[in-house]
C-alpha positions as CSV (number, residue, x, y, z in Angstrom):
1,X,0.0,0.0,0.0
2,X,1.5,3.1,-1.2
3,X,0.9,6.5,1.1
4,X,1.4,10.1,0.8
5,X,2.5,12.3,3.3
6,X,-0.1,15.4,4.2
7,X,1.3,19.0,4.3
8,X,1.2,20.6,7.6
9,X,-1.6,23.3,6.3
10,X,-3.8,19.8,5.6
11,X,-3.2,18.5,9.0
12,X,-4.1,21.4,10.4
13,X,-7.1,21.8,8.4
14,X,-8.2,18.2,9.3
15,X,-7.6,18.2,12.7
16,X,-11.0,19.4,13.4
17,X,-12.3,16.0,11.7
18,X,-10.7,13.8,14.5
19,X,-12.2,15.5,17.8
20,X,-9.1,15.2,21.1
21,X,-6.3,14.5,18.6
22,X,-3.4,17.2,18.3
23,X,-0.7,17.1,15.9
24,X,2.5,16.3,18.5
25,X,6.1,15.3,17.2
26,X,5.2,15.0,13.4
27,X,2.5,12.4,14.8
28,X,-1.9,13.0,15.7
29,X,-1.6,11.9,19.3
30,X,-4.2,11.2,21.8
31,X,-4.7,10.2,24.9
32,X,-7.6,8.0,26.3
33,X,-8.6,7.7,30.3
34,X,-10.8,4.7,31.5
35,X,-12.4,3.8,34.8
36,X,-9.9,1.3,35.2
37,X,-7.2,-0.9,33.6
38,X,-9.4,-3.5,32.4
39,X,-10.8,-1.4,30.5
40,X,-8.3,0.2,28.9
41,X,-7.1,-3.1,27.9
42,X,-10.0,-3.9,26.1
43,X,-9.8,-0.8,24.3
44,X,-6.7,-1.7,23.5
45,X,-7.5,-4.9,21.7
46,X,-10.4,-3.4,19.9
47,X,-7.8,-1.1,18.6
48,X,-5.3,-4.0,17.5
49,X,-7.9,-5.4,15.8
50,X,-8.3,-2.9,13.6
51,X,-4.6,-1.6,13.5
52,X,-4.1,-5.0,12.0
53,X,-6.9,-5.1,9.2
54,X,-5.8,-1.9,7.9
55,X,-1.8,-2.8,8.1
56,X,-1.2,0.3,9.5
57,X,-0.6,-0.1,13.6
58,X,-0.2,2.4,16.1
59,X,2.8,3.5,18.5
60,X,1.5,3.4,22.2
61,X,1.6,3.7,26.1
62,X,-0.5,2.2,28.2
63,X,-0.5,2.8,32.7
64,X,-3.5,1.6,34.3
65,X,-6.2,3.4,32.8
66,X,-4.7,5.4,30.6
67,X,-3.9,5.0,26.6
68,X,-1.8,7.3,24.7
69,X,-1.3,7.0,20.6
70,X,0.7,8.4,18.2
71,X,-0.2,7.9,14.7
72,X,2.4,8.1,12.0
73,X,2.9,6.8,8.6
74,X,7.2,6.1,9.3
75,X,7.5,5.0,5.5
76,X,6.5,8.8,4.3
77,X,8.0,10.3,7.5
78,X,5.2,12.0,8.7
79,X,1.4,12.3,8.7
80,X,-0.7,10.2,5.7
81,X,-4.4,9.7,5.2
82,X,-4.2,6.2,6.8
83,X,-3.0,8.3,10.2
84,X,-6.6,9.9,10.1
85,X,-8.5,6.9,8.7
86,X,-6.9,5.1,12.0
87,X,-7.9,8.0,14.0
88,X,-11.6,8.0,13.4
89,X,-11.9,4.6,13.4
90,X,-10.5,4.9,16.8
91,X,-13.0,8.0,18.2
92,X,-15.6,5.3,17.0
93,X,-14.7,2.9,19.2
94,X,-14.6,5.2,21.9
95,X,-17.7,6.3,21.6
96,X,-17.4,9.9,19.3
C-alpha cells in the first residue's frame, strides 16, 4: 500500500475532523482515560484489531487506565491519510 505524506496546512485543516487529537512530534496523538485498567485493555484490543486489518498499527503507552497513541505513517515520515482513517476509526470505538 502506497501512502502520501499530508502538508502541515492539511493537517491542520483536518484536525477538526478527529475531535481530542493534536498534531505532536510529526504524529496525531491522543490520549484516552478509562475507569480502570481492564478497560483500557479492552480498548486496547479493539484497537489491535483494527490496526491490523488496515496494516497500518499504532505507537503506544499504556498505565493503568490510561492510553496514549501516536499515529504516523514512518515510510513517508510524517502524517498520511491512513494516520486519520486510523484516528476516526479509533473516536468510533470510543464512543465519538
Amino acid at each position: 500500500m502506497a501512502f502520501t505524506k499530508i502538508s502541515p496546512q492539511e493537517i491542520t485543516a483536518r484536525l477538526s475532523t478527529i475531535p481530542g487529537w493534536e498534531c505532536r512530534d510529526n504524529a496525531l496523538h491522543r490520549t484516552f482515560t478509562f475507569a480502570d485498567f481492564v478497560e483500557a485493555f479492552g480498548f486496547m484490543s479493539r484497537v489491535a484489531l483494527l490496526a491490523e486489518t488496515a496494516g497500518h498499527h499504532p505507537e503506544w503507552f499504556n498505565v493503568y487506565n490510561t492510553v496514549k497513541i501516536d499515529l504516523a505513517t514512518h515510510d513517508v515520515g510524517g502524517i498520511s491519510d491512513a494516520d486519520f482513517d486510523l484516528a476516526i476509526q479509533i473516536n468510533r470505538l470510543f464512543g465519538e
